[in-house]
N, C-alpha and C positions, 0 to 999 in steps of 0.2 A: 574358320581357318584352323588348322590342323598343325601339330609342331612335326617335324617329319622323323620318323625314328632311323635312328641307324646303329648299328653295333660297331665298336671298336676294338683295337687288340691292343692298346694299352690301359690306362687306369681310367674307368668309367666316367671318372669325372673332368676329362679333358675334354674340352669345347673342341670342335673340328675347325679347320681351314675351307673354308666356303670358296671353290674356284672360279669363274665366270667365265666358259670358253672352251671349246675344247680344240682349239688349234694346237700348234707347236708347241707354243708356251703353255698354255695352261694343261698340254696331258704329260709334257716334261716334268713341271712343278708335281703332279699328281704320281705322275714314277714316281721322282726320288723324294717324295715326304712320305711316300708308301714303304718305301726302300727303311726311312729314318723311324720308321712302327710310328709316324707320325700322322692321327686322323683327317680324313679331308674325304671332301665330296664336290662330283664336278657338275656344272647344270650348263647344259647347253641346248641354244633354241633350233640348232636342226638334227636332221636323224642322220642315224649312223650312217647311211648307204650317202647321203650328200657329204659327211666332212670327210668321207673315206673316200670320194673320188672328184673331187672340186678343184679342179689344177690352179696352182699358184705357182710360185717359186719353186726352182730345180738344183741350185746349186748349192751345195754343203761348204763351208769352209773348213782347211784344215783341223784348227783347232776344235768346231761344231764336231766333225765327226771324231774325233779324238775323245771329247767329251762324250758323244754317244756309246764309246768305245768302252770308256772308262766305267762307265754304271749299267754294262750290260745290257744295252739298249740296243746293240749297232750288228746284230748278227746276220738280220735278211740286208741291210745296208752294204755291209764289206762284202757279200757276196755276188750280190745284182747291179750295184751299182757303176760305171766307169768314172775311170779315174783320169784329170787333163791335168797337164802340165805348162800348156802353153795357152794364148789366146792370140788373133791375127787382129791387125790393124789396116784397113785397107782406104788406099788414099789416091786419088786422080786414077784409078782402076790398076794403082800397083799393090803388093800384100807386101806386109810386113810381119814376121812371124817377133811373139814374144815371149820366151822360155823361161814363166815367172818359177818354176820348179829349182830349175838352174839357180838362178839368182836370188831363192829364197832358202837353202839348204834344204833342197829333195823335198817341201810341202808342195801337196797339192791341192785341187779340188774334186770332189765328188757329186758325181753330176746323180743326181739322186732327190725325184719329183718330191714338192709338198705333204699333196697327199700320201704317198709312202711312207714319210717319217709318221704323218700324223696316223696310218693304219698300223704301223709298228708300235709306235706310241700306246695307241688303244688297246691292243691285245694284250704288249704286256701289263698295260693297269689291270686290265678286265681277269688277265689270268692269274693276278694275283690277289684276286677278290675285292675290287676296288668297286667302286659306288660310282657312278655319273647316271644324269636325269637327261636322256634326250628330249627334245620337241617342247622343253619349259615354255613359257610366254611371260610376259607383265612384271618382268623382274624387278623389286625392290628393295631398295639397300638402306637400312635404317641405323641409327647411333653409330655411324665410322668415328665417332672422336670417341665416345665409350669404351669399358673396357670389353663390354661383350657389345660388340655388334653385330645385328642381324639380317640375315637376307628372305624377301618374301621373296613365292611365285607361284604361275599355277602349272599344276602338272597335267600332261598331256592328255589326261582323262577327264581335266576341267576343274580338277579339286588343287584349292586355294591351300597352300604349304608353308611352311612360317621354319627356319634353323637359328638358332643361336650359333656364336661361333666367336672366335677367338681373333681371328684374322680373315680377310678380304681380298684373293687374288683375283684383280680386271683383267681378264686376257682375251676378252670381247671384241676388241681392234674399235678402229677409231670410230664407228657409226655405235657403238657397246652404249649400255646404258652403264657402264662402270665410271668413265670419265664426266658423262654429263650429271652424274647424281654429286660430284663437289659443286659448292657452292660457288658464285659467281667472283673470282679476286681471291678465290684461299691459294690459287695455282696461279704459276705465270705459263703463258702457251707462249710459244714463238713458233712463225708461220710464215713458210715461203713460198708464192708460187712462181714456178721457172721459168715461166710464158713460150713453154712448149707442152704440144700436145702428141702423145705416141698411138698409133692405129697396135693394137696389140693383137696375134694372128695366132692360132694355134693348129694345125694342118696335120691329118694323118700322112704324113708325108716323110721318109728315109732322109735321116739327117744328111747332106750335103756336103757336110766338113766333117773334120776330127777333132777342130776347138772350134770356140764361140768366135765368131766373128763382128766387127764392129766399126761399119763403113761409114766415110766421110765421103760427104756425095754435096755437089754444087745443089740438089733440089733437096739436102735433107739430109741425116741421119739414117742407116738402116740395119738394123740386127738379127743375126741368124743364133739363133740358141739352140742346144740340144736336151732335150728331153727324156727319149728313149729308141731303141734301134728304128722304130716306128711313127714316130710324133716328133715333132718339130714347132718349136717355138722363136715367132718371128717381128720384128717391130720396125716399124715407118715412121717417122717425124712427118707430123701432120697438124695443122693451125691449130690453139686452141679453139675449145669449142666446137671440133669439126664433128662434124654428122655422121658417124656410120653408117646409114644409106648410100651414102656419096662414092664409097667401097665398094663396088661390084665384086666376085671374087676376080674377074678379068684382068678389070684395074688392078689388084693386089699383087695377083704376080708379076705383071707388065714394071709395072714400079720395082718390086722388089729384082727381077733379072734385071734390071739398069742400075739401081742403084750398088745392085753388089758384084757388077760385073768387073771382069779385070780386064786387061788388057795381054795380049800375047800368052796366051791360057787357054787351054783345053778345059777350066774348070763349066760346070754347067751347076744349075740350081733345079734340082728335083723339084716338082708339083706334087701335090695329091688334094683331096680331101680339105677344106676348111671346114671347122669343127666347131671356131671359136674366134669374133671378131667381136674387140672392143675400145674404146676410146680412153684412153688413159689421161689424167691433168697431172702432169709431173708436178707435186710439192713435196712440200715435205712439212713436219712439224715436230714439237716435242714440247713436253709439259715438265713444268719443273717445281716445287721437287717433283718425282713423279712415286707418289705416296699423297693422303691426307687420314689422318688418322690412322686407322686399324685397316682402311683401305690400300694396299699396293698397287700399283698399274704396271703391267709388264707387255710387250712387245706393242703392235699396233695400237694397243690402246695409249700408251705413254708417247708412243713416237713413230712419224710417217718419215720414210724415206724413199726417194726413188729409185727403179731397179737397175737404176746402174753403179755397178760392182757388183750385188745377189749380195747386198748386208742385210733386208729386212728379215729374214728366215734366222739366220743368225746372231744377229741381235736380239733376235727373241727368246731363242735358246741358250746365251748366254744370262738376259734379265732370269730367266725360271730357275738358273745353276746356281745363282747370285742370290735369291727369294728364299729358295729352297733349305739352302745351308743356313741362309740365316734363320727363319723357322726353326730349324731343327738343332740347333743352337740354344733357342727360347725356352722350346718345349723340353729338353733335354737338360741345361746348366743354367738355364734362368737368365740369361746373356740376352742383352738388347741390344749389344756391340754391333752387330753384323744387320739388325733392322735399321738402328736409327746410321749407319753407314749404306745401306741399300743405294738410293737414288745415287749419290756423288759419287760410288765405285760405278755403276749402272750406267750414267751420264758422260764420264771421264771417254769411254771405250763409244759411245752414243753420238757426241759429238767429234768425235773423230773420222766416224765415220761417215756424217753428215759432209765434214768439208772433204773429206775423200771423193763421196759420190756428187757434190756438186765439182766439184774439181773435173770428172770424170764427164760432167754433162756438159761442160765449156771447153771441154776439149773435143767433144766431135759431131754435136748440131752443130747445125748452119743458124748464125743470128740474124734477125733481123736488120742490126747494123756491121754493113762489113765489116768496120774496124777489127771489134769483136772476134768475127769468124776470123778473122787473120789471124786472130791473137789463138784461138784454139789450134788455127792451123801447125803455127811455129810451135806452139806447147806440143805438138805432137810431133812434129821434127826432132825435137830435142829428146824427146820420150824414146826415141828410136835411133839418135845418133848419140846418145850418152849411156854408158854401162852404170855409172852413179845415177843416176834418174831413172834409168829404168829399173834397177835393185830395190829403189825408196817405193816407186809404183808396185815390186815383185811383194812384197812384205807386205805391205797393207791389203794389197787382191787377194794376196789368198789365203789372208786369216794370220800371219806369222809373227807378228807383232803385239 
């Protein structure tokens, strides 16, 4: 095994931030500790051509893109990207429009794919001389209670690599080998499954609407998302467990024209192209603290949530803003202040968002027991016939709080 060399721009004898990931989170963290002359190196196990076009999440929040704003990150964003200010509710095939803009002092969201933050992301590490290992494999994580903990792995030409390093960023998401390599009981997980399952749809198909739509239908949930002038993003409320074969694309659209049909409306729902058809287990999770040792866990790897609101992209971006500064706090004034504060700032904004988007998911599936569904029904009545309720909803959707 080999120790891997790398060169740094500060003092020779700084250990580097070893990153795990190179999503959201972890090419965020690798910007700004590159921004703070703070060393780091990123290892990630697929190649550049996959994490730069692997569609995830589309929705930026306010404050996300304000933060990209801020550190120089957000240039191809504010100029490609569209900007909503409303989302529609659509109930017994009537719509209901909701002007969270209005109602939250002029924020909005920025409808701006995964993949793009994460190729924005990358270019500017890369243009600023930054180090990431694509195609790694066998990654291991050795002494995280130490003060130097080390990461092995092997590099994509088969040779076995060994780094020292100071700290530990998991941005690997929840399948990562960053949360499984804490021992069993040093972390508490808490773990919800919703007992709904979403047919996820991704269609070269001209978005339909001008905001996200999100129908309550007697056979189910259904959602229309926007992506880009060309691509559309769509989801079905479908049993857990359900089978993707079971989806013809026929069936797909037949479901999705009823279920997001209106009534006394010339609206219609564009076809094209299915691209991408998958079966989503709505849960959710979160580990706590979410740190062990020298080890940090930040987005997907610390905490799963479900896509309703678009907080997973954002929470992630907010844990790397949160990591980052503290890092470069460490490395910079000697200050542990802002590590050993990490998780409870990180977790405060983490679970808020959890009961938000479960809030969000009992208000517009259908449940198994009617009571239930009734109960999301009137939760959305009131959602739509109170200006205080809908403001408390304006704030938390789109980041403003």
């Amino acid at each position: 095994m080999r120790q891997a060399h790398l060169e740094w721009t500060i003092q020779s004898t700084a250990l580097p931030v070893v990153i795990i990931g190179a999503g959201p989170a972890g090419l965020m963290v690798a910007n700004l500790l590159q921004r703070a002359d703070v060393p780091c190196v990123v290892l990630e196990r697929g190649t550049r051509e996959y994490i730069e076009t692997r569609p995830r999440a589309g929705m930026l929040e306010d404050r996300s893109a304000r933060m990209l704003e801020r550190h120089g990150l957000a240039d191809r964003m504010l100029t490609e990207s569209d900007t909503h200010t409303a989302c529609e509710f659509r109930i017994d095939g009537k719509a209901h429009e909701l002007n969270y803009s209005e109602l939250s002092d002029g924020k909005t969201h920025f409808v701006y794919p995964q993949q793009e933050v994460v190729t924005d992301l990358l270019r500017q590490y890369l243009d600023g001389g930054g180090d990431i290992r694509f195609e790694v494999s066998d990654v291991e994580l050795q002494d995280q209670l130490e003060e130097t903990p080390s990461v092995s792995w092997t590099s994509s030409d088969g040779t076995r690599e060994q780094l020292d390093c100071s700290f530990i960023a998991g941005c690997d998401g929840f399948h990562g080998v960053t949360r499984k390599s804490i021992p069993a009981g040093a972390v508490k997980e808490f773990t919800h499954q919703h007992g709904i399952g979403w047919l996820s749809i991704l269609a070269e198909a001209p978005p339909s609407t001008e905001k996200v739509i999100y129908a309550l239908h007697a056979d189910g949930f259904a959602g229309h998302m926007l992506r880009s002038s060309t691509v559309s993003r769509f989801y079905l409320q479908v049993p857990v467990g359900e089978d993707v074969d079971n989806w013809p694309d026929e069936k797909v659209w037949s479901e999705l024209h009823k279920r997001l049909a209106l009534r006394d409306s010339d609206w219609t729902l564009t076809e094209g192209k299915i691209i991408e058809k998958r079966v989503l287990d709505m849960r959710s999770h979160v580990v706590e603290p979410m740190r062990y040792g020298r080890l940090y866990l930040l987005g997907d790897a610390a905490h799963i949530i479900t896509p309703m609101g678009g907080k997973g992209m954002n929470l992630a971006l907010n844990d790397a803003e949160v990591f980052a500064d503290a890092i470069a706090s460490y490395y910079h004034h000697k200050s542990t202040t802002g590590l050993d504060d990490y998780s409870a700032v990180c977790l405060r904004r983490v679970w808020r968002a959890q009961e938000f988007s479960q809030w969000m998911v009992d208000l517009v599936h259908r449940n198994e027991q009617p009571f239930l569904s009734r109960l999301g029904h009137a939760r959305l009545q009131h959602l739509i016939q109170s200006r205080e309720a809908a403001a408390s909803f304006a704030h938390m959707y789109v980041g403003a709080n």
